[in-house]
N, C-alpha and C positions, 0 to 999 in steps of 0.2 A: 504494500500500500504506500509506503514511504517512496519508492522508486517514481512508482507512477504520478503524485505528487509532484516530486522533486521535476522533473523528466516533463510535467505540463507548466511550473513555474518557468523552467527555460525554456520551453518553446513561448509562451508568453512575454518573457522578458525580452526575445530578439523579436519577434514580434510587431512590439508594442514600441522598442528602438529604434525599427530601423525611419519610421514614417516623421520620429521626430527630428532626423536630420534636412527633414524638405520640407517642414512646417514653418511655419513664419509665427516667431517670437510672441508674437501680439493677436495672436487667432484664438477664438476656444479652442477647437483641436487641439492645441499644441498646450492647454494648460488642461483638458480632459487628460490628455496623452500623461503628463508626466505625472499626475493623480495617479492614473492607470500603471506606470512604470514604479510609484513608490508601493503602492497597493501589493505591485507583486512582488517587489522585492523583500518585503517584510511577509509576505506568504512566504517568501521563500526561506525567507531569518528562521522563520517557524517550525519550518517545514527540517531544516536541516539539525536546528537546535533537538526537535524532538525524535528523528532516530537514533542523534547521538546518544539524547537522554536511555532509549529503549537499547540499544546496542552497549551501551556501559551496564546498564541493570541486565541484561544476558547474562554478561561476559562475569559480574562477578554474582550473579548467580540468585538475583533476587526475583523477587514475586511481587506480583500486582499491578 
């Protein structure tokens, strides 16, 4: 589940990059856009903090 997660925040994050290189400074677009590019980059903070969380609790062998 974390893969898949992980794997749709970066298709997301180039995405949502690449349209902001031709947007003009001063458009909604381009202030929806970077809403949209913080948005996913903190899914993604999320995203990576919590298998490390689950992958540490494996490895030393806890529950819950």
């Amino acid at each position: 589940m974390g893969r898949i997660a992980f794997n749709i925040a970066i298709l997301m994050l180039v995405l949502i990059s690449v349209p902001l290189l031709f947007l003009e400074r001063d458009s909604a677009e381009f202030v929806i856009s970077v809403l949209a590019l913080t948005f996913t980059l903190i899914f993604l903070l999320l995203v990576v903090w919590d298998v490390r969380r689950q992958a540490k609790k494996e490895m030393l062998g806890e529950k819950g």
